[in-house]
C-alpha positions as CSV (number, residue, x, y, z in Angstrom):
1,X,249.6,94.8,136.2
2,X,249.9,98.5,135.7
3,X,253.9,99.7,134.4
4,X,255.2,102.7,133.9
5,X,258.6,102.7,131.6
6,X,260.2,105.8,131.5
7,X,263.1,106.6,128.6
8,X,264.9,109.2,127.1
9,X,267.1,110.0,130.1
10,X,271.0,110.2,129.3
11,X,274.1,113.1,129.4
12,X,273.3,116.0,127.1
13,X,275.5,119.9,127.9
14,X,273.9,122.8,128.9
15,X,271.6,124.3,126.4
16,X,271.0,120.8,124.9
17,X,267.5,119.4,124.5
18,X,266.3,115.8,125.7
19,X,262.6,113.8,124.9
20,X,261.4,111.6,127.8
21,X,258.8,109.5,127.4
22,X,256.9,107.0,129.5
23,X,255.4,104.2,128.4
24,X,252.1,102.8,130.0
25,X,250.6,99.6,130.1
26,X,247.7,97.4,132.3
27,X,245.5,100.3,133.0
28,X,243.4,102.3,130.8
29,X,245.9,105.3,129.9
30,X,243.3,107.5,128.9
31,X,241.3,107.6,132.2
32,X,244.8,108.6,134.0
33,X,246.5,112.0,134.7
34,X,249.9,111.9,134.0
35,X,252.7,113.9,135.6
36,X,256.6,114.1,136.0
37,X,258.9,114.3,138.6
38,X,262.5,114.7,139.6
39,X,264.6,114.2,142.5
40,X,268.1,115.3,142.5
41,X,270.6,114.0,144.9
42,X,270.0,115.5,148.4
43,X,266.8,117.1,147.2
44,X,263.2,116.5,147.4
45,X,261.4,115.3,144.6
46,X,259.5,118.4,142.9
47,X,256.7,118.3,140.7
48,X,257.8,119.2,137.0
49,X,254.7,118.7,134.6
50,X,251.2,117.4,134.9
51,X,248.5,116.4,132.3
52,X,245.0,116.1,132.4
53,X,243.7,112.8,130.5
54,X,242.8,114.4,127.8
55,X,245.5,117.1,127.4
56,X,243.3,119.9,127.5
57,X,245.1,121.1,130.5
58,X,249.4,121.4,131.6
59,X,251.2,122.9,134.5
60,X,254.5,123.2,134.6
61,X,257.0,124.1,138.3
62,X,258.2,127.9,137.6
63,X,262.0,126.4,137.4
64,X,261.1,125.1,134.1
65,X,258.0,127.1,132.2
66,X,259.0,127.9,129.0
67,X,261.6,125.2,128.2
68,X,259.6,122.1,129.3
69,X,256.5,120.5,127.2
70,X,254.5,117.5,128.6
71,X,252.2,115.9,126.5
72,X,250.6,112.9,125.7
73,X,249.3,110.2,122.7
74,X,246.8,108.3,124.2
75,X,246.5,106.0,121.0
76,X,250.1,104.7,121.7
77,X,249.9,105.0,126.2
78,X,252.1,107.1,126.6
79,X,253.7,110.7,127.4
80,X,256.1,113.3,126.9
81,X,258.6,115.5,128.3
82,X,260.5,117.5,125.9
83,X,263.4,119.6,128.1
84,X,264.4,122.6,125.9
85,X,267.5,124.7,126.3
86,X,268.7,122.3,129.5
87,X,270.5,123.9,132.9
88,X,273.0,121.7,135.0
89,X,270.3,122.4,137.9
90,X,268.1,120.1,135.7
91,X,270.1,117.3,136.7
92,X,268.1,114.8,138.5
93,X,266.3,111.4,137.8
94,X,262.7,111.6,136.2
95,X,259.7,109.6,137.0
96,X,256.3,109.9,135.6
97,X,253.6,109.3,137.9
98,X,250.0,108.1,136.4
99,X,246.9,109.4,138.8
100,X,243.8,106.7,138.3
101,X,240.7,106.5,140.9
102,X,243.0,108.0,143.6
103,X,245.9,105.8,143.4
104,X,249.5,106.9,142.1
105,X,251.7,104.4,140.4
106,X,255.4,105.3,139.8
107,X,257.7,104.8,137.2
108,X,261.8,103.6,137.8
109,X,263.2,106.7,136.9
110,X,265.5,108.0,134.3
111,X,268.6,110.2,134.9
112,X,269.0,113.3,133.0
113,X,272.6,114.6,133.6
114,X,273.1,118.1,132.1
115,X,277.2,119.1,132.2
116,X,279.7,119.8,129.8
């Protein structure tokens, strides 16, 4: 049964830094792409970060390229966001979404609430 546990979320102020990780499991990690998303309330969800399996390759959405890192250990199945110098617009829930033989599994979500 393929899961996807996403952690790290939580209320941090503006400038503040958070680590999200997701953690995989009943699926071969290494054969997936990985990427994050985030919905804010009364928004659509927007692609963040992606991943190839390997790591070899990362995009990022233009709202956060140069304050967001993904990446990934595939020794312990799972993968990163680390959200650098944080902006109240980053204030949504974040799901990690794992890309294997076509089909997307999801993630529950964390909240990431940036305010002071």
């Amino acid at each position: 049964q393929v899961q996807l546990v996403e952690s790290g979320g939580g209320l941090v102020q503006p400038g503040g830094s958070l680590r999200l990780s997701c953690a995989a499991s009943g699926f071969t990690f290494s054969n997936a792409a990985m990427n994050w998303y985030r919905q804010a309330p009364g928004k659509e969800r927007e692609l963040v970060a992606l991943i190839t399996t390997s790591g070899g390759f990362t995009n990022y959405a233009d709202s956060v390229k140069g304050r967001f890192t993904i990446s990934r250990d595939n020794a312990k199945n799972t993968v990163y966001l680390q959200m650098n110098s944080l902006k109240p617009e980053d204030t949504a829930v974040y799901s990690c979404k794992a890309i294997l033989a076509r089909v997307a599994y999801w993630g529950q979500g964390t909240q990431v609430t940036v305010a002071s």
